[in-house]
C-alpha positions in Angstrom: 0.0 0.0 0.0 1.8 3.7 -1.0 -0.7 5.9 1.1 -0.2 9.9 0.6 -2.2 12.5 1.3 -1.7 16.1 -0.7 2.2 16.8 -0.2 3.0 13.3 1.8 3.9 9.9 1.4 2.4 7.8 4.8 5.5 5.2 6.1 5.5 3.4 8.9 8.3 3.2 11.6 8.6 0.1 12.6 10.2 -3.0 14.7 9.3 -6.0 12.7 12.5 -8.3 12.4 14.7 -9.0 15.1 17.3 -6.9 16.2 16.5 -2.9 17.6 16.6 -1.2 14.1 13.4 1.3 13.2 12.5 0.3 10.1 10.8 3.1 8.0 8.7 1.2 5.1 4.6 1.4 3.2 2.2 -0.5 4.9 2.1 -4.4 4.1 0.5 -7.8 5.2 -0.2 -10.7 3.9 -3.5 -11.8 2.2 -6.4 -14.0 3.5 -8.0 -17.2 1.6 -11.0 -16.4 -0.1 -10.2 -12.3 0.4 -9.2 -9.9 -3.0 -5.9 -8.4 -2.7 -8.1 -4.8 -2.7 -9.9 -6.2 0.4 -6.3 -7.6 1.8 -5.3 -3.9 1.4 -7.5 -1.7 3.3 -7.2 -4.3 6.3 -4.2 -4.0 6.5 -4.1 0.0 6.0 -6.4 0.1 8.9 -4.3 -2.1 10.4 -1.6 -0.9 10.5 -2.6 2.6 10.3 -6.2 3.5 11.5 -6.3 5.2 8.1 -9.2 4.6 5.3 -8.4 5.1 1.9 -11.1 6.9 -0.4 -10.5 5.0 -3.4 -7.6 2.3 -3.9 -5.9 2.5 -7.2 -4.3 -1.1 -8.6 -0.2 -0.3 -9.2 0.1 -3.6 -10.5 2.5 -6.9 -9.0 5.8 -6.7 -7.8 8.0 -10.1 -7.9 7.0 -13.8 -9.5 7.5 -16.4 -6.9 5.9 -14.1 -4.3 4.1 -11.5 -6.1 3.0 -8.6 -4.1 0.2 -6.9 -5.2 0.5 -3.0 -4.8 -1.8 0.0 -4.2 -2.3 3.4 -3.9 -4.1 5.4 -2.2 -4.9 9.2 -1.1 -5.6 9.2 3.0 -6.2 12.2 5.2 -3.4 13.1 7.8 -5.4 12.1 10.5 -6.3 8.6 11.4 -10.0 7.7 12.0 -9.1 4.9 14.3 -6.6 3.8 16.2 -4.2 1.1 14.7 -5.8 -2.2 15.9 -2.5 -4.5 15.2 0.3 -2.1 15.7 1.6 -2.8 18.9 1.6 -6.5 17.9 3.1 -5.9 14.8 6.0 -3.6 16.5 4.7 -0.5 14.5 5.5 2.2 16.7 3.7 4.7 14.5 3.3 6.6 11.5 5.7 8.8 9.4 4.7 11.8 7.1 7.6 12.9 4.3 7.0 15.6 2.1 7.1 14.2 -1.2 9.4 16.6 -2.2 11.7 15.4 0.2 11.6 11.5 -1.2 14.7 10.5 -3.3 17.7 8.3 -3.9 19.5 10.0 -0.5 16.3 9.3 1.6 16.4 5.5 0.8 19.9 5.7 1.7 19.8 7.2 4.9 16.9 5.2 6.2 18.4 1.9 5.0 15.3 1.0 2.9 15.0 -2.5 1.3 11.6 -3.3 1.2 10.8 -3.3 -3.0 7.6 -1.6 -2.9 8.5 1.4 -0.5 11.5 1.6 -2.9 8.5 1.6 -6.1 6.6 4.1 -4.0 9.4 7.0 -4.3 9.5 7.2 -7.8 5.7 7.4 -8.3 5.1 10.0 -6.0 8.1 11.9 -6.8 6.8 11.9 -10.6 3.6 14.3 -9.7 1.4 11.7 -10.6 -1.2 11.4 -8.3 -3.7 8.5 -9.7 0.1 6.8 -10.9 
């Protein structure tokens, strides 16, 4: 999921492997038998966010012996609910960039490897706001 609102990009900060790292990466689950992946993705925005996505637009798959599917979506700044798995999922909360500020230095610096948080800086750094 790439959530943004007007002038942000939505990351979570995050604890989810071992070790005491902060990881800084798009919200992500897994899917559930008998669920679509657009169903799959706002759970787990909610999730992981307490945010509600107006309308979720289909990016496409990343990867071929675990495909991912990816969306976006445009979120208000403020969560309508509290994150229901967050504390069990080591999320310690939410991150706001200014799209401007997302590039090749800010992947860098925050030690980002998760492919589509790494997708999600060139599509919002393009302008393009339906992608």
């Amino acid at each position: 999921m790439i959530p943004y609102t007007s002038d942000k990009c939505v990351f979570i900060k995050s604890r989810r492997y071992p070790g005491t790292e902060i990881l800084i990466e798009c919200p992500k689950g897994f899917g559930v038998e008998g669920s679509t992946p657009e169903a799959c993705a706002r759970r787990e925005l909610l999730e992981e966010t307490g945010l509600e996505p107006c309308v979720l637009n289909y990016e496409g798959v990343v990867g071929e012996n675990f495909p991912t599917h990816v969306f976006s979506c445009n979120v208000t700044e403020t969560p309508s609910t509290a994150p229901v798995s967050a504390l069990n999922e080591g999320i310690e909360g939410l991150v706001y960039v200014p799209i401007s500020e997302l590039d090749h230095s800010f992947i860098l610096r925050h030690r980002i490897s998760c492919p589509v948080t790494i997708l999600a800086i060139p599509l919002l750094r393009s302008g393009k706001k339906d992608f």
